[in-house]
C-alpha positions as CSV (number, residue, x, y, z in Angstrom):
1,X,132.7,92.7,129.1
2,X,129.8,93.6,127.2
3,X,129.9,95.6,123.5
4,X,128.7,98.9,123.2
5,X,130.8,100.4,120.6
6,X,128.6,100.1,117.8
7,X,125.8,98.1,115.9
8,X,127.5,94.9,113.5
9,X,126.3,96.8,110.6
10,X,126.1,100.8,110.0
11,X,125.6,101.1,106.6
12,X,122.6,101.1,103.8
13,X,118.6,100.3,104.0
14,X,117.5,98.7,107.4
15,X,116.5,95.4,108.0
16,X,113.2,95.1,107.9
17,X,111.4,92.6,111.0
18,X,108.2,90.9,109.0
19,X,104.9,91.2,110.8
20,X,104.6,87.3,110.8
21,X,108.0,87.5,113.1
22,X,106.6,89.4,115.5
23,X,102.6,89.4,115.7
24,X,102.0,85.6,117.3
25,X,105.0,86.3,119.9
26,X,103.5,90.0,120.7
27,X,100.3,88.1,121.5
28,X,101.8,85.7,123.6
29,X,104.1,88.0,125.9
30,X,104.2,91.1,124.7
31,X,107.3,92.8,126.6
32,X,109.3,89.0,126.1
33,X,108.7,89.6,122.1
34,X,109.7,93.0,122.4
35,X,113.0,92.3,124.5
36,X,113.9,89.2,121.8
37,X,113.2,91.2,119.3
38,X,115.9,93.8,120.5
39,X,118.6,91.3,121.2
40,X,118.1,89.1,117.5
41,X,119.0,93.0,116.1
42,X,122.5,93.0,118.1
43,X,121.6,97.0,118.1
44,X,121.2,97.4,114.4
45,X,118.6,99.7,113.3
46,X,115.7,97.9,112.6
47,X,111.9,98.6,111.0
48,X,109.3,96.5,112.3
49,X,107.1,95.6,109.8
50,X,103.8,96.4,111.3
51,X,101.1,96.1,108.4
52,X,100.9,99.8,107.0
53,X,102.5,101.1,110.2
54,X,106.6,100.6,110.3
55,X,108.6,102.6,113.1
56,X,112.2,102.3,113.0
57,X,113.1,100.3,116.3
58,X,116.2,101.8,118.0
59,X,118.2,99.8,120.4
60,X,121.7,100.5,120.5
61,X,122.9,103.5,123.5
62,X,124.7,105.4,120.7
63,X,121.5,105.5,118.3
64,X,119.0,106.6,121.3
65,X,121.6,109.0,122.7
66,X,121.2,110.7,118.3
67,X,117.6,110.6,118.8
68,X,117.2,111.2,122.3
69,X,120.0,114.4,122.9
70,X,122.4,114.5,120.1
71,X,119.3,115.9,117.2
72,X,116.8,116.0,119.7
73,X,115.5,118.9,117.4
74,X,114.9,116.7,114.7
75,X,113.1,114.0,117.0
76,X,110.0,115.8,118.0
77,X,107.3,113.8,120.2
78,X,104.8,114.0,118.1
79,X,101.1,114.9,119.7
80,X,99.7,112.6,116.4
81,X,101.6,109.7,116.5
82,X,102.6,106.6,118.3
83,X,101.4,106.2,121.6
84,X,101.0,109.3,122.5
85,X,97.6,110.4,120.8
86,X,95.9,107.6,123.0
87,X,97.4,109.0,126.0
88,X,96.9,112.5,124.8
89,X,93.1,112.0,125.4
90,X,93.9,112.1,129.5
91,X,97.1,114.9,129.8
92,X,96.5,117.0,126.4
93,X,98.7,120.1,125.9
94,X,101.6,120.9,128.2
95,X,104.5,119.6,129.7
96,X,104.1,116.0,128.2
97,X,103.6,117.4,124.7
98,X,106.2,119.3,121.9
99,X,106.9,122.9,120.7
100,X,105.9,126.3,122.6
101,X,103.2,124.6,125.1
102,X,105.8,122.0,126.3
103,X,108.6,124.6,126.2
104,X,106.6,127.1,128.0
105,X,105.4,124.3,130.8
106,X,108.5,122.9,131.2
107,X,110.2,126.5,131.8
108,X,107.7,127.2,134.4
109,X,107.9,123.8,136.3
110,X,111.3,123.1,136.4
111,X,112.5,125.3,139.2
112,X,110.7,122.9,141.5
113,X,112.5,120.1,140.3
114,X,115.9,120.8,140.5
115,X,118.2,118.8,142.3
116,X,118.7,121.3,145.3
117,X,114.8,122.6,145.6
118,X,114.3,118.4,145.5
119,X,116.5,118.3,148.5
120,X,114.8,120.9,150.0
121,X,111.9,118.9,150.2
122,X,113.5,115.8,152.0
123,X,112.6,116.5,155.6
124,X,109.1,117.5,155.4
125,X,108.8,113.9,153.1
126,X,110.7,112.1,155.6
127,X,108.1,113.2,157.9
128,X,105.1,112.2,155.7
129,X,106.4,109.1,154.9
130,X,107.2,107.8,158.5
131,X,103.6,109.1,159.4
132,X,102.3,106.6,156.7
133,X,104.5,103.8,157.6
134,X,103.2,104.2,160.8
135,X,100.1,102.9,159.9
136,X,101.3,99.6,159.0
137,X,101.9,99.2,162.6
138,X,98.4,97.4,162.9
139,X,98.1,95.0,160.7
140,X,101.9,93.8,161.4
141,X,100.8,93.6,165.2
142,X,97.8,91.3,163.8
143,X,99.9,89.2,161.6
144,X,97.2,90.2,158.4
145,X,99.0,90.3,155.0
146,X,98.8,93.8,153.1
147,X,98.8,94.1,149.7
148,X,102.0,96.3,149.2
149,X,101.0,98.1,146.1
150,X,98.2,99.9,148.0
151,X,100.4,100.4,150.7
152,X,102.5,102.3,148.9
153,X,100.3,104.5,146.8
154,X,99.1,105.5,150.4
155,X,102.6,106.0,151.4
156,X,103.4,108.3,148.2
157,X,100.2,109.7,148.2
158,X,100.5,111.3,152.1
159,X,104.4,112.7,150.7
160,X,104.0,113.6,147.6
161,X,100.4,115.6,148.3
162,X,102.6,117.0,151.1
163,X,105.3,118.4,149.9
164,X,104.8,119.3,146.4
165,X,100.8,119.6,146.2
166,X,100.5,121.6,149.9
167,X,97.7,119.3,151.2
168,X,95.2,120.5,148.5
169,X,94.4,116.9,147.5
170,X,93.5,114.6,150.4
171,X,94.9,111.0,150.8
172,X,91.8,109.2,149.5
173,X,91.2,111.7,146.8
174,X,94.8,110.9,145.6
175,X,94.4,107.5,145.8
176,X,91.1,107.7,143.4
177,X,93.1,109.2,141.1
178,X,96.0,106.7,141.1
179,X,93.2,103.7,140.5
180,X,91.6,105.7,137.8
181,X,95.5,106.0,136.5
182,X,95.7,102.4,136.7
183,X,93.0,102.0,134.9
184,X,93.5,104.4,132.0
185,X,97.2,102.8,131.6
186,X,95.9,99.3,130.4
187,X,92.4,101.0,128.7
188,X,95.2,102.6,126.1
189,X,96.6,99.5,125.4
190,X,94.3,98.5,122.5
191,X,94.9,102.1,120.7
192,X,98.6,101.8,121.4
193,X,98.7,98.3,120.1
194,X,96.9,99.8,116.9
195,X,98.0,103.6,116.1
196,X,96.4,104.2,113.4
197,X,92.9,103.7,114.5
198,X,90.9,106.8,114.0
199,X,90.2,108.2,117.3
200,X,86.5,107.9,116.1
201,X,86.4,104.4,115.3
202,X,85.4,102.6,119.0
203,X,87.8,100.6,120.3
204,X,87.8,98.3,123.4
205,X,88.9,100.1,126.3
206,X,87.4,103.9,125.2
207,X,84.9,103.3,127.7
208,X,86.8,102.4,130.8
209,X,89.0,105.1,129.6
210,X,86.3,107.8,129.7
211,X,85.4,106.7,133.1
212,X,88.7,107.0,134.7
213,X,89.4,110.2,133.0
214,X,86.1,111.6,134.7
215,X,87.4,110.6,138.1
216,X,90.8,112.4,137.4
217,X,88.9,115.7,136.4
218,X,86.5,115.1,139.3
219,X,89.2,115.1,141.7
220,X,91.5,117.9,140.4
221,X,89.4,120.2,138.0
222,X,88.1,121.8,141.1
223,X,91.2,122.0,143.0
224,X,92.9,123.8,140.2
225,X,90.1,126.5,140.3
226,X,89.9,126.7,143.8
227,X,93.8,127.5,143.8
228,X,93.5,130.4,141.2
229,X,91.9,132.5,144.0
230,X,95.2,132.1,146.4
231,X,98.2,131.0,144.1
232,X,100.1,134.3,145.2
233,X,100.6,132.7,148.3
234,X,101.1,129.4,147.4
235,X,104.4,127.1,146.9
236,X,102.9,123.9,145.4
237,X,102.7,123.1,142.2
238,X,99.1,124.3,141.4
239,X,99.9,127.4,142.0
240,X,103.2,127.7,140.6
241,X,101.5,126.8,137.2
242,X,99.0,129.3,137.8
243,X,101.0,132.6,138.8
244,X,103.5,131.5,135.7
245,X,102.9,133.8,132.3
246,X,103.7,132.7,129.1
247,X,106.4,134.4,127.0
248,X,103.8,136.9,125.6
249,X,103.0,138.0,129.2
250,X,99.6,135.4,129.6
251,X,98.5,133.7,132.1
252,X,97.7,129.9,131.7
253,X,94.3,128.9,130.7
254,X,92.5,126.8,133.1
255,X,92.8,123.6,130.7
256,X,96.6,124.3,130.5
257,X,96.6,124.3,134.4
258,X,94.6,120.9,134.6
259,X,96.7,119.3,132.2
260,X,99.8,120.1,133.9
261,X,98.4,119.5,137.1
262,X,97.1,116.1,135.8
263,X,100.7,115.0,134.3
264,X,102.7,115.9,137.2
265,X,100.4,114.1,139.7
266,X,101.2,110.8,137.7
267,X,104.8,111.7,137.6
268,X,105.3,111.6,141.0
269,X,103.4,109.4,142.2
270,X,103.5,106.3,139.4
271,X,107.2,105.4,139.2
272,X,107.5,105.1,143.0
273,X,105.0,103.1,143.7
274,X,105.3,100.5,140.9
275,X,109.2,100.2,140.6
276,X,108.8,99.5,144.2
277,X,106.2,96.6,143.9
278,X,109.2,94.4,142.2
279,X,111.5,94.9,145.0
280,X,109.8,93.0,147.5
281,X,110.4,89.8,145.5
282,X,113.5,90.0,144.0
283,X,114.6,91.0,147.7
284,X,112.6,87.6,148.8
285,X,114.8,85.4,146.2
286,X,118.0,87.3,146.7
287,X,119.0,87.5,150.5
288,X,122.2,88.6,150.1
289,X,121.0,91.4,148.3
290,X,118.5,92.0,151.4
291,X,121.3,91.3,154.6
292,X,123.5,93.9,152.5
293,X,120.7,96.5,152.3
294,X,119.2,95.9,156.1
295,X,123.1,96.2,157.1
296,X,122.8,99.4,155.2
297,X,119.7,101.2,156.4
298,X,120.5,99.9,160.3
299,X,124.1,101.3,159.8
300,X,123.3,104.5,158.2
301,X,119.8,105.0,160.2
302,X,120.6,103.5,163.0
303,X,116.9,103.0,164.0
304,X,116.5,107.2,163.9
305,X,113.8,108.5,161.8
306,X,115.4,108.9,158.1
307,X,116.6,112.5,157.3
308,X,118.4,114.2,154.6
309,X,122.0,113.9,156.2
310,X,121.2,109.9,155.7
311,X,120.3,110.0,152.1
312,X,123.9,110.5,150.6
313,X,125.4,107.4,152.4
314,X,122.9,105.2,151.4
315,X,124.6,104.3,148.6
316,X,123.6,100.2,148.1
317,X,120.0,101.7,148.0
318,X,120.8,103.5,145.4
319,X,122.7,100.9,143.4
320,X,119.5,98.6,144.1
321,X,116.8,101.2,143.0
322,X,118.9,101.8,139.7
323,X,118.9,97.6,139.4
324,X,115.0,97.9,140.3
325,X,115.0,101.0,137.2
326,X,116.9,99.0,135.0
327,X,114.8,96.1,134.8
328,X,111.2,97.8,135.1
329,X,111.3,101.3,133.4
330,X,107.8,102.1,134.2
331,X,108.5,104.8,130.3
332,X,109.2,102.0,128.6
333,X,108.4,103.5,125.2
334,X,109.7,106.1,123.5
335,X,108.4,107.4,120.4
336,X,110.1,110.1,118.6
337,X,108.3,111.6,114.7
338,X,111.6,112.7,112.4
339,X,110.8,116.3,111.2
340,X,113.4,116.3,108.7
341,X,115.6,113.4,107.3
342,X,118.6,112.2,108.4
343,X,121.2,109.2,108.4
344,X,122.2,107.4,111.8
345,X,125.3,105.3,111.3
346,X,124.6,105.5,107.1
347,X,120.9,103.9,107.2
348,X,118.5,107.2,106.0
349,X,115.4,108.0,108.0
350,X,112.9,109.8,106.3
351,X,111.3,112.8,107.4
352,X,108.1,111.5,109.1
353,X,109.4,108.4,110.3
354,X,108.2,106.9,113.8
355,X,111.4,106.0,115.7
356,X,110.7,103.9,118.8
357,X,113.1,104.3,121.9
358,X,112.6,101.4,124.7
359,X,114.2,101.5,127.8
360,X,113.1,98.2,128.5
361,X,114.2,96.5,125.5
362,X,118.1,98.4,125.5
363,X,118.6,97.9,129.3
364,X,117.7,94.1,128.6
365,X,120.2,92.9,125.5
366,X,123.0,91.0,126.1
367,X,125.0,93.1,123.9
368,X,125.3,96.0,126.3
369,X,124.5,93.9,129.9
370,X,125.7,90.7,131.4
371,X,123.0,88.5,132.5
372,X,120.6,91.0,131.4
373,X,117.5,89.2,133.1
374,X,119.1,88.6,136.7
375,X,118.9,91.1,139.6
376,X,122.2,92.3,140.2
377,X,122.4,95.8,142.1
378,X,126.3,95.0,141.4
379,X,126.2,96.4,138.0
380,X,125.4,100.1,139.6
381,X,128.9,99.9,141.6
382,X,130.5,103.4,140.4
383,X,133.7,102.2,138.0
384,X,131.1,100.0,136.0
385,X,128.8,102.6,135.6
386,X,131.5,104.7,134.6
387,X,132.6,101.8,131.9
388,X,129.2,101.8,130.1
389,X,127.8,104.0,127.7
390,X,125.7,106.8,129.2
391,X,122.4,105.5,126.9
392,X,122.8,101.8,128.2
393,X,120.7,102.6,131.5
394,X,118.3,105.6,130.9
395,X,115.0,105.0,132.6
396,X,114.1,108.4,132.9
397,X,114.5,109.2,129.4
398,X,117.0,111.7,127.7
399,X,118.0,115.3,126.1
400,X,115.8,118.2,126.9
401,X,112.8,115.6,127.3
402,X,114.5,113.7,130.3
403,X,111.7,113.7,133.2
404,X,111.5,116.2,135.8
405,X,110.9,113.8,138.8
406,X,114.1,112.0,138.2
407,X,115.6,113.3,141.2
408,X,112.3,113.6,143.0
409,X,112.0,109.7,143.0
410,X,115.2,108.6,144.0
411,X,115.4,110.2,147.8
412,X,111.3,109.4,148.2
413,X,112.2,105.5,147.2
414,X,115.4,105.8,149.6
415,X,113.3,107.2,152.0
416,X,110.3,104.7,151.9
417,X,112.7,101.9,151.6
418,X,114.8,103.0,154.6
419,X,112.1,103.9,156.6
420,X,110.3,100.2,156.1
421,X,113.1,98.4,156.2
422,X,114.2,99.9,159.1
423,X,111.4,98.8,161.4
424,X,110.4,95.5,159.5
425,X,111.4,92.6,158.0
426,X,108.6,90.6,155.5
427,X,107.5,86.8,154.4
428,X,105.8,87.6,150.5
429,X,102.5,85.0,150.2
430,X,104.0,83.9,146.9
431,X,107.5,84.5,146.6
432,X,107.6,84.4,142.0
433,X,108.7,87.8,140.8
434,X,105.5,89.5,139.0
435,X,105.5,89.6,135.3
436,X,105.7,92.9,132.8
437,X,102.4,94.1,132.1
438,X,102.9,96.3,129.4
439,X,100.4,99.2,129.5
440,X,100.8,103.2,129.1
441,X,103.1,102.8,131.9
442,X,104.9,99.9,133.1
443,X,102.9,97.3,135.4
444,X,103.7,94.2,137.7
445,X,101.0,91.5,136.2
446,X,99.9,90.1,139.9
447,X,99.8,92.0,143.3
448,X,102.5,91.1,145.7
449,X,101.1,90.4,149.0
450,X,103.4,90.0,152.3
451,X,103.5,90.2,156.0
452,X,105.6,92.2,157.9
453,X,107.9,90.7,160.8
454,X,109.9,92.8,163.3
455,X,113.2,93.8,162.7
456,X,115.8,91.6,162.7
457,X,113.7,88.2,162.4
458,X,114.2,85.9,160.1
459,X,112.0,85.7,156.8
460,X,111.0,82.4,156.8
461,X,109.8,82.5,160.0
């Protein structure tokens, strides 16, 4: 049984993690340092001693459930600080920022991402999503590998433009934008890595940076205007942002539209897509997991197209897409700016401080997991949920911050692995598990490549 009561020490000044410590191992393997780092602290709060930059790293489910919900007030996400100012550059005011803006976005877009509008939604995705799978049909009838990461931006790309964008963005427009996303993710890395670089001081990556972000605004800025003329009739996001008024009565600006328009296409699309990269392997090196999960889907689905009634009793998907979450939050940072001090468990936290939340590093310490490395969608059976702090698994984040797509990605995943695993089994060209590549968003380090077989045959045939 795994500790989560509480950190071995909770009172006075925190221990302090010395830059020599951690600089050669954040070179070598950055998310490996990170996660070591988080299981030598045993959940204490921690500073890491980053040259004149020194967050307070917080690790243990009852500290990032303080930050996260408890004084979420206090624990603002500062548009100036860690990580975010880099990313700011691409998504700028609006739903992924603090105060009135974000308050006023998130108000406005919420409503579409409720848990009953989400469900709402399943039939028509169904529909996309077996439409998209349909066109793997040809290179599995000529035995040619695919690279599943495309194929799967293409598959969320055709549902998610579908149901929630109403078409306005094409398939190969969307799948610009996702590259371009790929590309800004790692171009950040440099700033992220080094915060308090001036924004004017060049840095390697600004260029590919400004390049990407042209694509996205290439793409989108003119769909966003050409929505304004018809957003009465409209039930996409576009145009929900765009008929929304602020609390003074406004309407939205046209840059308030784009960035919200911009940070909600990544929302939806990015988590999908890459948690579902890492599955392929682990499923590969796991085959009881796989023959439990075929059994499943073939059960439940019963070779029918995939439909909402399905959804509920697919419940060893679900337990495998939380395993999938816990392992590869693709948030896996964060940061939180204290705007007034306070004391968590006795250690005093100055008003200003950088407090850095990692979903990868807590859902990875021994203290709160067993095994914390292995795949094991056991852990997401319902009584040991129910035995573990709610902060031990939050891959979604927390408090009034926790992401909108939340449910939104759980019945598209189901739905995309039902409907593929429902018509095909796969042999991977390498069968390793990809590494972490830590960018804005979390990354598998090599494509995973595989052929698909028919239904029922074996995978090593």
């Amino acid at each position: 049984m795994v500790d989560s009561s509480g950190p071995s020490r909770t009172t006075g000044r925190p221990r302090t993690v010395p830059l020599r410590q951690v600089l050669p191992a954040v070179l070598r393997d950055p998310a490996r340092a990170l996660i070591d780092i988080g299981n030598r602290t045993g959940g204490d709060l921690v500073r890491l001693n980053l040259g004149s930059f020194r967050p307070y790293l917080v690790t243990h489910p009852r500290h990032v459930q303080h930050v996260l919900r408890d004084r979420a007030d206090n624990y603002e996400r500062a548009g100036d600080g860690l990580f975010w100012r880099p990313v700011k550059r691409l998504f700028g005011e609006g739903i992924l920022g603090e105060g009135q803006i974000w308050s006023a976005s998130r108000r406005m877009l919420q409503p579409m991402f409720t848990a009953k509008r989400v469900e709402a939604l399943v039939d028509g995705m169904a529909v996309a999503i077996s439409d998209a799978v349909d066109e793997l049909d040809e290179p599995y009838r000529a035995g040619r590998p695919v690279d599943i990461g495309v194929e799967q931006a293409r598959i969320v790309s055709r549902a998610i433009m579908k149901v929630l964008f109403a078409d306005r963005i094409s398939v190969p427009d969307a799948m610009r934008v996702i590259d371009a996303q790929d590309r800004i993710a790692t171009a950040v890395i440099p700033r992220i890595v080094v915060p308090f670089a001036p924004l004017s001081l060049p840095m390697p990556g600004d260029r590919t940076f400004r390049r990407a972000v042209r694509v996205v605004d290439d793409v989108l800025v003119p769909i966003v205007r050409q929505t304004r003329d018809d957003a009465d009739s409209g039930d996409d996001v576009i145009s929900t942002l765009w008929r929304a008024r602020t609390d003074d009565g406004r309407q939205l600006d046209e840059r308030q539209v784009r960035n919200d328009t911009v940070a909600m296409f990544a929302a939806t699309t990015e988590t999908t897509i890459n948690v579902l990269t890492w599955a392929w392997p682990h499923l590969h090196q796991h085959p009881e997991v796989a023959e439990r999960l075929y059994a499943e889907i073939d059960e439940v689905v019963g070779g029918e197209p995939v439909r909402r009634e399905h959804l509920g009793r697919l419940t060893y998907t679900r337990m495998v897409l939380d395993e999938l979450l816990r392992l590869y939050p693709i948030g896996w940072i964060i940061p939180r700016r204290a705007v007034a001090e306070d004391v968590i468990d006795g250690v005093p936290i100055e008003p200003g401080a950088t407090m850095a939340v990692s979903p990868l590093i807590t859902q990875r310490m021994g203290q709160f997991w067993d095994r914390p490395d292995e795949f094991d969608p056991e852990r997401f059976r319902p009584e040991r949920v129910r035995a573990r702090h709610r902060y031990a698994h939050f891959p979604f984040g927390g408090g009034p911050h926790q992401c909108l797509g939340m449910n939104l990605f759980y019945l598209e995943a189901q739905l995309i692995l039902a409907t593929m695993l429902g018509r095909y089994r796969f042999r991977l060209r390498r069968t390793d598990v990809p590494g972490l590549r830590l960018a804005a968003a979390l990354r598998p380090r090599e494509r995973v490549e595989l052929t698909l077989l028919a239904a029922g045959r074996a995978e090593s045939a």
